[in-house]
C-alpha positions in Angstrom: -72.5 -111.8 -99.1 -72.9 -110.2 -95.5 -75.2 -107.5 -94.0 -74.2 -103.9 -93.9 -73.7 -102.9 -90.5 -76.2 -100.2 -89.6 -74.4 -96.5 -89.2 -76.7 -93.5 -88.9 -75.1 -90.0 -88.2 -76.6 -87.6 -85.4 -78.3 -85.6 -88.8 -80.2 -88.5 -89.7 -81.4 -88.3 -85.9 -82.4 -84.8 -85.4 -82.5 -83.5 -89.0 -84.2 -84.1 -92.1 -88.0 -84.7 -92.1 -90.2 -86.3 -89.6 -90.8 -89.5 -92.2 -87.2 -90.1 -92.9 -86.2 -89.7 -89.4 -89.2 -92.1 -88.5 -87.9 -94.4 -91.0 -84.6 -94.5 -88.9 -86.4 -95.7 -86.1 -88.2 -98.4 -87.7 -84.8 -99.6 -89.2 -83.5 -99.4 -85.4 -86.0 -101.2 -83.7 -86.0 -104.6 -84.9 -81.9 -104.6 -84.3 -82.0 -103.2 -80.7 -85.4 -104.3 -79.0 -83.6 -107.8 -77.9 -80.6 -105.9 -76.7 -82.4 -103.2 -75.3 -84.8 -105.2 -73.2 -81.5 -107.5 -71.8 -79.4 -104.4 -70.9 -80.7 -103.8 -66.9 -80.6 -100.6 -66.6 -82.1 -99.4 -69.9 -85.2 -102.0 -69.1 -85.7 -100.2 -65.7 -85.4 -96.4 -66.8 -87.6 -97.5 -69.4 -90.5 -99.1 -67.2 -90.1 -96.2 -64.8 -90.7 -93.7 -68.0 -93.9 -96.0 -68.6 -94.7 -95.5 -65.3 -94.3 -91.8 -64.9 -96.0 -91.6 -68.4 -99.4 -93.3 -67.1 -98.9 -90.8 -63.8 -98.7 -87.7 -65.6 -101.6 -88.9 -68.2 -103.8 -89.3 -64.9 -103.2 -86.0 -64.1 -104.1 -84.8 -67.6 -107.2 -86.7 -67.2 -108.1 -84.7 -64.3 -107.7 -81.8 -65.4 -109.6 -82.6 -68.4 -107.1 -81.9 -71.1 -107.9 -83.8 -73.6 -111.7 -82.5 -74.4 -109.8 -79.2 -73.8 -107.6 -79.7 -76.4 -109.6 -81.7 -78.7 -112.2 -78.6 -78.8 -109.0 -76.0 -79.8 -107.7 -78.2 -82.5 -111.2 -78.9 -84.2 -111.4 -74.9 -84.7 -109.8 -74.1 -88.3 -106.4 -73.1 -87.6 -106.4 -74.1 -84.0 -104.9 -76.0 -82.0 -100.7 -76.4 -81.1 -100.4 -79.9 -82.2 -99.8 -78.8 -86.0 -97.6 -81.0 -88.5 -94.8 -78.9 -87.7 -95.0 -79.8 -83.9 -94.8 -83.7 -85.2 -90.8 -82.2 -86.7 -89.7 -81.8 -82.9 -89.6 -85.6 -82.7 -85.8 -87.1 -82.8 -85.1 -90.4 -83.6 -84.4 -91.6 -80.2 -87.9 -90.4 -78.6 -89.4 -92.6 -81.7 -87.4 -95.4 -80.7 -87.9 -95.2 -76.8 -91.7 -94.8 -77.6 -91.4 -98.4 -80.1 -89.4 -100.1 -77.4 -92.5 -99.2 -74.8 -94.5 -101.2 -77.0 -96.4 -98.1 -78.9 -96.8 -98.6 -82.8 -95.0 -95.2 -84.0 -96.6 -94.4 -87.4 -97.9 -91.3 -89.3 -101.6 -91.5 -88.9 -102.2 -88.6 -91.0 -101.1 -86.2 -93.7 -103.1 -83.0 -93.3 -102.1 -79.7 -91.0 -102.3 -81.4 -87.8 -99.1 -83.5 -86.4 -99.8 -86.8 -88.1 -99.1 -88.5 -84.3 -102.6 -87.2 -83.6 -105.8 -89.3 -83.9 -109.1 -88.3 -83.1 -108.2 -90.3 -79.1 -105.6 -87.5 -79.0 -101.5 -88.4 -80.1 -100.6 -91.8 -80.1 -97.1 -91.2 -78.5 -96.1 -91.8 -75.1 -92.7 -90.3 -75.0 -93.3 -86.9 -76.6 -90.9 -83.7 -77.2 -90.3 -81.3 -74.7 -92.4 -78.6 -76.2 -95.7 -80.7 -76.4 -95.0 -81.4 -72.8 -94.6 -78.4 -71.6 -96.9 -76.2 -73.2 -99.8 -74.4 -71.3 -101.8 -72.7 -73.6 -104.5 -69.6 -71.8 -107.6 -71.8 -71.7 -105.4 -74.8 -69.2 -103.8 -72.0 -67.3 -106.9 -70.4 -66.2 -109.2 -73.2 -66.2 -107.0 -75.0 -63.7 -106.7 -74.2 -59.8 -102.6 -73.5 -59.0 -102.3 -76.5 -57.2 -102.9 -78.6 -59.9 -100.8 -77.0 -62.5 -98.1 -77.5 -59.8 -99.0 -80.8 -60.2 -98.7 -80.9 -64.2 -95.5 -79.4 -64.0 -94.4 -82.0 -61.4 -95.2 -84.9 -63.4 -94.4 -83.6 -66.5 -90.9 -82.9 -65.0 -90.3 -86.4 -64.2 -90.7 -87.6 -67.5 -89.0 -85.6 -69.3 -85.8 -86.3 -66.9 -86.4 -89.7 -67.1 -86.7 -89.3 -71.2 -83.5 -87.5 -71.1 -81.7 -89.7 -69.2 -83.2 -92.8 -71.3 -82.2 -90.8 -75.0 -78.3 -90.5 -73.0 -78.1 -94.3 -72.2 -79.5 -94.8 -75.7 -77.3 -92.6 -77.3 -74.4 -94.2 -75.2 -75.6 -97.8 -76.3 -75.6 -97.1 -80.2 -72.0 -95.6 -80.2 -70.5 -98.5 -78.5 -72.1 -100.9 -80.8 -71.2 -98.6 -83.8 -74.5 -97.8 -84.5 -74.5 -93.7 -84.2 -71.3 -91.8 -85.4 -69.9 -88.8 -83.7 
């Protein structure tokens, strides 16, 4: 008796809930990593994501973020990384973020995204929204020039996510891997 070939629709990538759609990924991973890793281009956009990643968590550092943010979330009810935030996570940025090397799994099952430990959220590929956020306390407690900065960097990676999810996306279609 043969395997089933693996055919996932673009609702089993963007809908349904965070653990099914992290499921997906896990189910992914073991029959792309090989492939993945021998396609060229995808292994170069991917260590440049890395690399823009480590660039743009430098410039967190600097600006003190993550104490910042870890004193907002311990508040009741504060914080922006709530379990609904963990929802905006898609199937391929769970993937890309495996394929980096990062062991994607829900950490928790409280209010709070379950990506989030108490070192801050285990992902290095992230959605837009967690990127780009600025809550009042890092837009005043920063000088201009280095939210400049923030913005920089986090623009980078999420064009070079982007164009990594694309060449993904084009990768499982040919292989029949991702209907429509």
């Amino acid at each position: 008796m043969g395997t089933q070939p693996l055919l996932f629709s673009l609702q089993d990538f963007y809908g349904g809930s965070i653990r099914a759609r992290l499921a997906v990924a896990h189910i992914l991973y073991p029959h792309l990593a090989r492939e993945l890793a021998a396609n060229e281009a995808f292994a170069r956009m991917l260590a440049q994501a890395v690399i823009f990643q480590k660039e743009l968590a430098r410039i967190m550092a600097a600006l003190d973020l993550g104490a910042l943010c870890a004193v907002c979330g311990g508040r009741a009810g504060g914080g922006c990384c709530s379990s609904f935030m963990a929802g905006e996570n898609d199937v391929p940025q769970l993937l890309l973020n495996l394929l980096a090397g990062v062991p994607v799994a829900a950490l928790r099952e409280d209010d709070e995204c379950c990506f989030l430990d108490e070192t801050g959220c285990l992902l290095l590929f992230k959605p837009m929204f967690c990127l780009n956020y600025n809550c009042r306390q890092i837009r005043q407690g920063a000088a201009p020039a280095r939210m400049r900065r923030l913005e920089q960097g986090v623009g980078r990676l999420l064009q070079q996510q982007y164009a990594l999810e694309q060449l993904l996306l084009v990768v499982l279609r040919q292989r029949g891997t991702l209907a429509g």
